[in-house]
N, C-alpha and C positions, 0 to 999 in steps of 0.2 A: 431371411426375413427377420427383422426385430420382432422382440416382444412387445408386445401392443400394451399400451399402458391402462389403467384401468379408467372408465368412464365417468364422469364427475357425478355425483349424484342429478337427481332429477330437479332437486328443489335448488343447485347451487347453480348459477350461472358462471362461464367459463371468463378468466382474466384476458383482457386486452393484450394481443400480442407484443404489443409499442404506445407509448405516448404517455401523456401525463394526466391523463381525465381520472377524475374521484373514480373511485368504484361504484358499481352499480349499486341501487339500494334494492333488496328486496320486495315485493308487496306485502302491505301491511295489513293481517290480523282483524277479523271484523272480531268487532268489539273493542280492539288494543286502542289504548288512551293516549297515543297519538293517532292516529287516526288523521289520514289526510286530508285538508278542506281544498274543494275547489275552485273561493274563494276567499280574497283576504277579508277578514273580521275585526271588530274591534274585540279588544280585552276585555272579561267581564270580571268584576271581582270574587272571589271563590265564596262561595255559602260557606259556612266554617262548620257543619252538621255534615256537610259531603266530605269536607277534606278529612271530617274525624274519620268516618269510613270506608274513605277511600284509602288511609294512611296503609292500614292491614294487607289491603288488596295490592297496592305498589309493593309493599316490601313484598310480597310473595313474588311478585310478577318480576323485581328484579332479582333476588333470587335465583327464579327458574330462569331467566335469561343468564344469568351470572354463569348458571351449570351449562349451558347450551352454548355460550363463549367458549367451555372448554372442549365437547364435542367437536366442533364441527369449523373448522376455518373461517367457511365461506361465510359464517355468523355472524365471527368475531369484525369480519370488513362490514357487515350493516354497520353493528353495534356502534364503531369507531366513528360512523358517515352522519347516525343519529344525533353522538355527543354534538359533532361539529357544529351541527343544526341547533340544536339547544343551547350551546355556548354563547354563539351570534345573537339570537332574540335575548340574552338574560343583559349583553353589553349595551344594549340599543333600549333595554326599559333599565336600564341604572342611570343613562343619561339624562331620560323623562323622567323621574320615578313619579313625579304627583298628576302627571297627563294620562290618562286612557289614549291610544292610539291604536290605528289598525299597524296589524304585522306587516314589517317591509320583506316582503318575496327576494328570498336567494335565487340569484340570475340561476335559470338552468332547473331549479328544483321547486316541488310544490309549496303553496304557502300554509301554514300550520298555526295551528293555537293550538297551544301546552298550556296544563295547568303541571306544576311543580309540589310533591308534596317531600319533607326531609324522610330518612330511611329513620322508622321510630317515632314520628313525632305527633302528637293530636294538636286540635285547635281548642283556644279555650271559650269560646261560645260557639254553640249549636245551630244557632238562628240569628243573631247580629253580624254586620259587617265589620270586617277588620278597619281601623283607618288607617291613614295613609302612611302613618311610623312605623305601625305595628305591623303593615305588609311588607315597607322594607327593610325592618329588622329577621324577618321571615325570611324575604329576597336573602338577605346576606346570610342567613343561617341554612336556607337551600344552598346556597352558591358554596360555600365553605365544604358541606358534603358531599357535596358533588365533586368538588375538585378534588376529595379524597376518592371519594369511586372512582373518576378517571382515572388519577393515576395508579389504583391498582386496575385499572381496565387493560392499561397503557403496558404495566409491564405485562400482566400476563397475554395480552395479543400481543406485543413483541417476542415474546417467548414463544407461543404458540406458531407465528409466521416464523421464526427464525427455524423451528424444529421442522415445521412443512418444508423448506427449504431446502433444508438440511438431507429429510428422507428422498425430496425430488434430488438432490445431487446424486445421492445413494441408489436409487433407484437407477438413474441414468449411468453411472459408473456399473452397476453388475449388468444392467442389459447389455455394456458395450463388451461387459468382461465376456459374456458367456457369447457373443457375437465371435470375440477373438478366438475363445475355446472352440467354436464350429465352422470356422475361417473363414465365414462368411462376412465382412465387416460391409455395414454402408452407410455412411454419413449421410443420406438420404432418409434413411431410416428414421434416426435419430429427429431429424428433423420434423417428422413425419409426427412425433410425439412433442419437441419440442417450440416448435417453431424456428427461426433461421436467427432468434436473436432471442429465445428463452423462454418466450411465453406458449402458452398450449394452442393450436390453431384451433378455429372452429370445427366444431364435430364435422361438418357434411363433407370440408375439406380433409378432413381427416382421415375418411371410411373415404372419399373418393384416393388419396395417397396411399391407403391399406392396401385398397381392392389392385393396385398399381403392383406396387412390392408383392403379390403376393402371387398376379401375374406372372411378375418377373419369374419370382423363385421358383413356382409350378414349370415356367423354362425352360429355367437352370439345369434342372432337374432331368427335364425329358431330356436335353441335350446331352448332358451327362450319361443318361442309360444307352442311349445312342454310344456316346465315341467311345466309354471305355471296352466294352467286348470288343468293338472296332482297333480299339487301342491293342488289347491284348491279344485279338487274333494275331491283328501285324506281327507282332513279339514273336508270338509262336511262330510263324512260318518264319520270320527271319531267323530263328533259333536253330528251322532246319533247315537255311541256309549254311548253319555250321557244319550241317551233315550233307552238304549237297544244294542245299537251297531250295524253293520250293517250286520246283521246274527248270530252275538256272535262267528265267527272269529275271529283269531289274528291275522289276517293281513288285509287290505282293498285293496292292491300290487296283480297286476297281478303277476303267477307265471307260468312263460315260462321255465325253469329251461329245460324242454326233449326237448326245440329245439335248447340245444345248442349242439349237434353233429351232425344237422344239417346246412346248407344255403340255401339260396332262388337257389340257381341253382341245390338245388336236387330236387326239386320240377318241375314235368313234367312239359311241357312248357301250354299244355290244361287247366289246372288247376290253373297257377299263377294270382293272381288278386282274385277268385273266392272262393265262401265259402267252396271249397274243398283244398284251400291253407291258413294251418296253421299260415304262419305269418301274414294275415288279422286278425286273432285271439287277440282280447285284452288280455284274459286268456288261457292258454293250459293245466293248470294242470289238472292232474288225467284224460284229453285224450288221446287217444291212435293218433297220431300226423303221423302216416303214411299215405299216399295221396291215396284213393282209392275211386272210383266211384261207388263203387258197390251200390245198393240202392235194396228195400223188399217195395213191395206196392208204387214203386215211389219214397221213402222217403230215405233218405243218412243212410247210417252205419260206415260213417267215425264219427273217433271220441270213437269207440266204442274198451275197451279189446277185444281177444275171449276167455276169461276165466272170470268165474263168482265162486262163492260160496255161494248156499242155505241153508248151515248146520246154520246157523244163529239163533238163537231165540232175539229177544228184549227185553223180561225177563224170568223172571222164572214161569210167569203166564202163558205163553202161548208157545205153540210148535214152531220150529223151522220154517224156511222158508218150507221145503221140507219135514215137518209133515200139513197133515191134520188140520185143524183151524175149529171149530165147532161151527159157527156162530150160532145165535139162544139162545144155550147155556150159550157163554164163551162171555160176552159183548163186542163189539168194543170198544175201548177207543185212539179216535185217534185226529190229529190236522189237522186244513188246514195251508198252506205256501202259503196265501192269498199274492195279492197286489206285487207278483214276476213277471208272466208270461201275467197276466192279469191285468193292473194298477189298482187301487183304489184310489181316490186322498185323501180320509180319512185315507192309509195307511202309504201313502208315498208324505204327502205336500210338500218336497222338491221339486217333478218335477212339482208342479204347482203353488204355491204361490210365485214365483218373476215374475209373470207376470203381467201386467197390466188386471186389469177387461176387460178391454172394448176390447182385444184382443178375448178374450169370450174363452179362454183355460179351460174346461170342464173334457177332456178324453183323452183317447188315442189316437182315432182319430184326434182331434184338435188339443195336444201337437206334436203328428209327422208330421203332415199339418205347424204347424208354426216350427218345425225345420229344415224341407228336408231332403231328404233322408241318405244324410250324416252324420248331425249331428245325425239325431233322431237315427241312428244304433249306434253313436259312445257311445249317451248318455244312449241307452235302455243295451247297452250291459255291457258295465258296471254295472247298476245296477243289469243283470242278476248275473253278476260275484257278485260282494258283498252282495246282500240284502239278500239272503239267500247264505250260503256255507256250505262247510264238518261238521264246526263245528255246525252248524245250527243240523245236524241231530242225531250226535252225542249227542246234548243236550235236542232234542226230545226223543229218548231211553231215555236216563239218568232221565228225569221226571215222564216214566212210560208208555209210551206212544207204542202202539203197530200196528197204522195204521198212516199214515198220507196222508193225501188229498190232490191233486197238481191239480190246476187250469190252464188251460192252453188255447192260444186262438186259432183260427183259420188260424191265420197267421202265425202261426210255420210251419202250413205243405205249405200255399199257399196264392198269394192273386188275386186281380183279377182287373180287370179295374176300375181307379180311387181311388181307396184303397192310403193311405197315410204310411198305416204298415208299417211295418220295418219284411219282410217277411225272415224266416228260419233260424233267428239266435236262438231264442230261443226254436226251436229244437234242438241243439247240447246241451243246457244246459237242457233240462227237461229230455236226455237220461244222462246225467249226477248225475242227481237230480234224478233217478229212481236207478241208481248203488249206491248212496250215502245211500239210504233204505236200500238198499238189506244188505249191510256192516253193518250194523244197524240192522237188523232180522227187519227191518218195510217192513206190505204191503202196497200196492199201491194202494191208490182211484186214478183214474183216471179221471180228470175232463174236461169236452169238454165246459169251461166257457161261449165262446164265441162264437157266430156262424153268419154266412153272412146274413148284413139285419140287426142284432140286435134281439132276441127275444123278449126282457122286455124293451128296451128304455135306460134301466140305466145305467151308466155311466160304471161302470163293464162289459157290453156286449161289449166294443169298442167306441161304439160311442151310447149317448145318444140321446135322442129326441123318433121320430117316430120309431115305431114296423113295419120292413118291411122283415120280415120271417115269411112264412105262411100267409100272409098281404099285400096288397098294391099291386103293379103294378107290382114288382117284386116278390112277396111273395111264388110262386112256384118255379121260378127260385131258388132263395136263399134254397128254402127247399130242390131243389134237390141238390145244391152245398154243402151242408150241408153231405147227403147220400154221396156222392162220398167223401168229405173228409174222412166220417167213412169209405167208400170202404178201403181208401188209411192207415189208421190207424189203423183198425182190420187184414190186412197182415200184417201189419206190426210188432204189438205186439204179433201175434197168432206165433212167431219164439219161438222155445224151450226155450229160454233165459227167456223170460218172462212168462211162465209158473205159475211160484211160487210166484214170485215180485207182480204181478199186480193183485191184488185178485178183485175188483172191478172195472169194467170199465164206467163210466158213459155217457149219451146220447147227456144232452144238459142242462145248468144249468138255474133253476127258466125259464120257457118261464111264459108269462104271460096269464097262461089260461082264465082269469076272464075279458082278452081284445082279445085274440082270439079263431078263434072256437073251439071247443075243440074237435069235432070229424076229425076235419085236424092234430087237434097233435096227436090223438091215432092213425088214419092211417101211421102220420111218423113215430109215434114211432115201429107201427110194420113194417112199410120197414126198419128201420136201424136196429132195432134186428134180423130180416133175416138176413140181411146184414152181419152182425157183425159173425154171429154164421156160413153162410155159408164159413166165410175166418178163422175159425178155432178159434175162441174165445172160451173161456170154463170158463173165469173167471164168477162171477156173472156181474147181466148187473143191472145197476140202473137209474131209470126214478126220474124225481124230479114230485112233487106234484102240481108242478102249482099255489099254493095257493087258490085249490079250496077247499081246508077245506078237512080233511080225511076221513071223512064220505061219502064225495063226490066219492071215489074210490069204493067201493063197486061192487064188479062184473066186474069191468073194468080190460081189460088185464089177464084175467082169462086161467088157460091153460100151461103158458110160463115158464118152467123151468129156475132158478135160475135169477129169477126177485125181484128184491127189490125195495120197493119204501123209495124216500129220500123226510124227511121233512124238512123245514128251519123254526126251531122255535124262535121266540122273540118276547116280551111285549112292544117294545118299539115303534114299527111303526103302532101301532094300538091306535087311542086316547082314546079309551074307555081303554084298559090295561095300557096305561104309565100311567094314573091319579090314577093307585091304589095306596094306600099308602104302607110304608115298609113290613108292616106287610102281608097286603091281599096280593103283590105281590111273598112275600115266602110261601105262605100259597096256591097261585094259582100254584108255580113252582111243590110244592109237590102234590096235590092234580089234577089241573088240567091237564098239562103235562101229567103225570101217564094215567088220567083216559082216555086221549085224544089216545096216546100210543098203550094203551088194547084193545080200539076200534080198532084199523086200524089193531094191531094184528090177530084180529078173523076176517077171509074170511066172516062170516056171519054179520057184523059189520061194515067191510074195507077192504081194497085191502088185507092183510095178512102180508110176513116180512116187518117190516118198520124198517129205522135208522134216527136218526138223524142227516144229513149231515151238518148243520150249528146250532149255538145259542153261545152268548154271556154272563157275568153275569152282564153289561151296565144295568143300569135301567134307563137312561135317553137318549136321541138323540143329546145329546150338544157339539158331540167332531162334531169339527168343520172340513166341508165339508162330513159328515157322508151320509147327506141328500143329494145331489149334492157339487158343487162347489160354494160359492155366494151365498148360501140362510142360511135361521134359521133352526129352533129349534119349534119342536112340544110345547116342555116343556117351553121355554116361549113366545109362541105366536107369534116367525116373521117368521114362515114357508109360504114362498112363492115360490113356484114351476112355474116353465115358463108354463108346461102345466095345470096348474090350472086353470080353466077359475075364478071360485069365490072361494079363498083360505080363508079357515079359520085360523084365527091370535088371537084366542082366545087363552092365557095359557092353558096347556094340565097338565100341575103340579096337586099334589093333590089339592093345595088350589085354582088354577083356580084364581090367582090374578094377581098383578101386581109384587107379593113378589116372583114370581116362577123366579129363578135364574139359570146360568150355573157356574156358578164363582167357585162353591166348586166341582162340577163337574169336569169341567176341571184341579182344581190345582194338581199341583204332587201327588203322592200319602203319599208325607212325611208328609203333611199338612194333612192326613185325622185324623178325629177323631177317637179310639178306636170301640167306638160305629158302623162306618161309616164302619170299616176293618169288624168289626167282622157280620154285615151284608151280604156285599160281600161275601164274604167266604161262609157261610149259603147259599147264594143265587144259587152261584155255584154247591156246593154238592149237595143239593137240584136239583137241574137240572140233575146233573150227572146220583143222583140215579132215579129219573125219567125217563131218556131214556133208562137206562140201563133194563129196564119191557119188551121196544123194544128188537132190535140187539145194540143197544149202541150208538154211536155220534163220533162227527168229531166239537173239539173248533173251534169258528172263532176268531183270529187266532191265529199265532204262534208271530208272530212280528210285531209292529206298529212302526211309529219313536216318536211319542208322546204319542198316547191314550192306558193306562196303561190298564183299567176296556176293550179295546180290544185286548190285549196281554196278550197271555198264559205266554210267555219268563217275560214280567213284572210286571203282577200278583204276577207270584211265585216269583221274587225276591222284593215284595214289600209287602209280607206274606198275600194277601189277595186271592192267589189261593195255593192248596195241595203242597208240594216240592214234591209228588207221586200221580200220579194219583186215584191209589185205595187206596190211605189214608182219610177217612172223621171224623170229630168233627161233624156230623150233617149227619145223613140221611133219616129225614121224618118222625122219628118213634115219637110216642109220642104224636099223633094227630097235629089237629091247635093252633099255636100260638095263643094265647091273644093278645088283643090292648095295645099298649105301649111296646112291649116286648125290644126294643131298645133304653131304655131313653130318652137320651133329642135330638136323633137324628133330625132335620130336615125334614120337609116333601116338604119344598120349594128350600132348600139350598142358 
């Protein structure tokens, strides 16, 4: 918006935008000796007693007009309008001079009688008449003086206009300057002050053109705040498009596309504002975008088709949706879509590394505590919409893939006092994320990540720190909040729709049994599989292992039809396993894995079906925030945990020095050496066919934005995992590797 130029005083009236008419005259002055008649009069001869004392009172009076010419402009155009007038009546009595006459009226202007006295000069009688010589030797001795006032009238209102001029050009040059300076230029503007050919328009037009631009600008303005975070999200996800993309989508663009036969005033008035009204929605695609209330277990079913198709299969290994799947058998071979619904900040650094340390941004809890409620929904939702989408799932089939694992947390169905969540948005997206499978021939593990209170502390639960489920002052409460959400979750999934979809339902991910009691968690765990099975569940139900070691199950939970226990297997958060070298660590995947497996297999051994719901082919803990937010690395010694009272900071590497490095760990995967690939790979298979002794496995995971060796998606495009899942160069046979079998590979990096 221009600078508005300043407003003409009160007493001057504004110039004519165009044309050639006089300037306007002022009103004139009561008591000033012109003074307007309203009509015309004859001339009378002057008393020469008045002109003596009136002679004092002109000079003063032109004078202070003289000073007031150089004030004020709009003066100096009377002043000039006045002479003209006076000019005219003194050429029309020189013609007469010995007639008295009435004044001839200037077409246009009022008609006047002026007496004229010289600047200086007295009369010489007081009380007789002048005759008619001695008035026009007077006349000619006014007239003479006058022509001299004019013309210094003349130049200094030439001077005076020319400098008004002068600062209007100046004026109009820096406004346009400092327009250029804010890049904002508009020849509109300008006009706005100057008129479309120089002159100033009228005020009302003026303040109405203001009030316009100013509209505009205000905007501008919003538009601007609008598209750039829009702009700059974009960026960002295409950035980790570098690393993978963000989903392996072709678009990271909301796609509203089915609400354009809609408007917000088709939307009942109940529902406007609220997450049953679609244009709150960042993304609408692939919802069914009709406003309804209805809800199954409490939980919305807006958003949902009412038409599905289970004739699906995912490949040609395994039966369609709505064939029979012969677990046990026919191995699981599936993926998790980690670090979506439940943050991970090892998954997705972006939402936590531009903050400052000392803010202490850890989790999810923390991150939506310092955004509020508003941003943290604007910001979580988007990334539900990009980080994983269609084409995410599409690309899971396409590698072989025929289960995949969705994590999801607590606050999709609810939250509860003091909670920071970002409650029920990403429930429209995990019913979205379950129809994406189904189209896919993938089944559904079902993951209940997170739960009230925390189970594990870890950063993954929501909020890190203290274990206060099953635990602590709240630790029954939480357990029961926990039941009711499964209450609210098993109606809801147990609807024919998901029949086929949802082959596994899970209870509650890693609780940390080795820190709480563990006969509290088997009594939950048999109130929510009640639970689950009285509201119509039939898929299989899967408990995690706790990390009490598999041998530990043994006779536990004995009885419960279609119970599976899930293990989360990895070498690298244990010090005594990451310190093995390349060699023993492939040599434990095949041998130990396996043997550990067959154990849990046999009821007489171990619990019975076991899967593997997580494992990596990472051999090190170096991708950064793996461990928390802010701390190290097992592998070279600056693992320091907040809850560590005496942390060990010893290198965990095989050589246990000061040689043990992240550096080749970390770099791209283009940098790795031959050697370095063809391990991975080995390491992988190896694991594969190991759990597959089990019901099979679930990769952790499917997409990271940086850590390659934890991305299935950049693995395979970085040739160090299968481009098919049941493709292996390696699977166990052949006994133990020998020492050295990977040349001059590094044991330190």
């Amino acid at each position: 918006m221009s600078p508005q130029k300043p407003r003409p005083d009160s007493k001057h009236r504004s110039r004519p935008s165009s044309g050639n008419a006089s300037p306007t005259k002022s009103p004139r002055r009561s008591g000033d000796p012109r003074k307007k008649s309203t009509s015309p009069e004859k001339r009378k001869p002057a008393d020469p007693e008045k002109r003596r004392s009136a002679a004092p009172e002109e000079e003063k009076r032109r004078s202070h007009a003289s000073g007031d010419k150089r004030k004020s402009h709009a003066s100096e155009d009377k002043r000039i309008s006045y002479n003209s007038d006076r000019d005219g009546e003194r050429e029309k009595r020189r013609s007469a001079p010995s007639t008295p006459r009435k004044a001839s009226p200037r077409k246009g202007s009022p008609k006047k009688s002026r007496v004229v006295v010289g600047v200086g000069e007295t009369t010489s009688s007081s009380t007789n008449a002048l005759s008619l010589d001695s008035l026009a030797k007077l006349d000619a001795l006014n007239e003479k003086s006058s022509q001299r006032e004019r013309g210094k009238e003349k130049v200094v209102t030439g001077r005076v206009v020319k400098e008004r001029h002068q600062k209007r050009r100046k004026e109009a040059a820096e406004a346009s300057e400092k327009k250029v300076r804010t890049k904002y230029v508009s020849p509109a503007s300008l006009e706005e002050a100057w008129g479309r050919r120089g002159g100033f328009l009228p005020e009302d037009e003026r303040r109405r053109k203001r009030a316009y631009y100013i509209c505009l600008g205000v905007f501008v303005a919003i538009m601007l705040i609008i598209l750039i975070p829009v702009g700059v999200l974009v960026i960002a996800k295409e950035n980790q498009g570098g690393a993978g993309g963000s989903g392996g989508g072709s678009s990271s663009s909301p796609n509203n596309s089915n609400l354009a036969n809609l408007t917000e005033d088709d939307i009942p008035q109940w529902a406007r504002g609220t997450y049953f009204d679609p244009f709150t929605w960042y993304d609408t695609e692939d919802f069914n975008v009709t406003t309804t209330n209805d809800t199954v277990g409490g939980l919305p079913v807006m958003g949902l088709n009412s038409t599905w198709d289970d004739s699906v299969a995912a490949n040609d290994n395994v039966p369609p949706l709505n064939k029979k799947f012969n677990y046990g058998s026919t191995p699981i071979r599936g993926v998790n879509v980690g670090g979506w619904f439940s943050l991970e900040p090892f998954i997705t650094p972006s939402l936590f590394n531009s903050y400052d340390q000392n803010l202490g941004i850890v989790d999810e809890y923390t991150l939506c505590q310092h955004l509020g409620p508003t941003s943290a929904a604007q910001t979580l939702e988007q990334h539900y919409s990009t980080f994983i989408n269609e084409q995410s799932f599409i690309d899971i089939r396409n590698a072989g893939f025929d289960h995949v694992r969705i994590p999801f947390s607590y606050w999709a169905v609810t939250t509860y006092s003091g909670d920071p969540y970002v409650k029920s948005i990403s429930w429209r997206y995990l019913l979205r994320a379950i129809e994406y499978a189904r189209q896919n021939g993938l089944r559904v593990n079902l993951d209940l990540h997170a739960v009230p209170g925390s189970q594990n502390g870890w950063n993954h639960s929501g909020r890190q720190g203290s274990i206060n489920w099953l635990n602590g002052t709240d630790g029954s409460l939480n357990g029961q909040r926990s039941l009711d959400i499964h209450n609210q979750l098993s109606q809801f999934f147990a609807q024919p729709r998901y029949k086929n979809v949802i082959a596994l339902y899970g209870l509650v991910n890693e609780p940390k049994m080795v820190v709480l009691e563990t006969t509290d968690v088997f009594n939950w765990t048999s109130s929510a599989i009640d639970i689950v099975r009285k509201n119509g569940i039939t898929a299989l139900i899967s408990m995690a292992d706790g990390f009490l070691g598999l041998t530990k199950w043994q006779g536990q939970m004995q009885g419960v039809q279609n119970l599976v226990l899930d293990a989360h297997q990895y070498v690298i958060f244990n010090v005594d396993q990451i310190a093995f070298d390349h060699t023993t660590k492939l040599n434990f995947a095949c041998a130990g894995w396996t043997g550990q497996m067959q154990l849990s297999m046999n009821t007489a051994t171990g619990f019975g079906p076991t899967l593997c719901g997580e494992w990596s082919q990472a051999d090190t803990d170096c991708l950064a925030y793996l461990n928390n937010v802010n701390v190290g690395s097992r592998w070279e010694g600056t693992l320091n945990l907040p809850s560590d009272q005496s942390p060990d900071l010893s290198p965990s590497c095989p050589l246990k020095s000061s040689a043990c490095s992240c550096n080749s760990a970390n770099a791209p995967a283009s940098s790795y050496s031959d050697d370095y690939k063809k391990w991975l790979l080995m390491n992988a298979e190896a694991q594969m066919t190991s759990f597959e002794t089990g019901w099979g496995w679930f990769y952790w995971t499917w997409l990271t934005e940086t850590g390659t060796q934890w991305s299935w998606k950049l693995g395979m495009d970085a040739g160090i995992l299968p481009a098919k899942v049941w493709e292996r160069s390696y699977n166990c046979s052949g006994g133990t590797l020998p020492e050295g079998s990977f040349g001059s590979l590094s044991e330190a990096y």
